[in-house]
C-alpha positions, 0 to 999 in steps of 0.5 A: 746119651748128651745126644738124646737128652738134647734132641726135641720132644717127640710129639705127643701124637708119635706116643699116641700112635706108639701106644695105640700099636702096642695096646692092640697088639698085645691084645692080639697076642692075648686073644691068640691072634698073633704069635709071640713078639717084642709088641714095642718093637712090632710097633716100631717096625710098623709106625716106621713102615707106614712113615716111610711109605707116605714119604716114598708115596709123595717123592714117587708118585709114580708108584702103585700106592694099592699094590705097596700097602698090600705088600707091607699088609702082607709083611706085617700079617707074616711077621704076627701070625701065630706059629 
């Protein structure tokens, strides 16, 4: 607990991004686009995907920047579909 109250202030654009996923995907869920889903934790796993990839794309150039976005793309269409 003493670690999280010392750690620093998480950005405002990291909320903003946070919020922005959560809305859109509730939304979503709201219109039957997506199925049933923790919308925080979707944001999370998404927000954290599209970090990691730019931080993978700039230590590995050499990888296929198209064919790895498709890949987390098609990842993410699976895991929100509806069932």
């Amino acid at each position: 607990m003493e670690i999280a109250q010392n750690a620093p202030k998480t950005p405002d654009f990291v909320d903003e991004r946070f919020g922005l996923f959560t809305r859109h995907l509730r939304a979503g869920q709201e219109a039957g686009e997506f199925g049933a889903f923790n919308t925080d934790a979707m944001a999370v796993a998404i927000i954290g995907a599209i970090d990691a990839m730019v931080i993978g794309l700039v230590l590995h150039p050499d990888v296929d920047a198209t064919e790895f976005g498709h890949e987390l793309a098609d990842t993410f269409d699976r895991a929100t579909r509806p069932s």
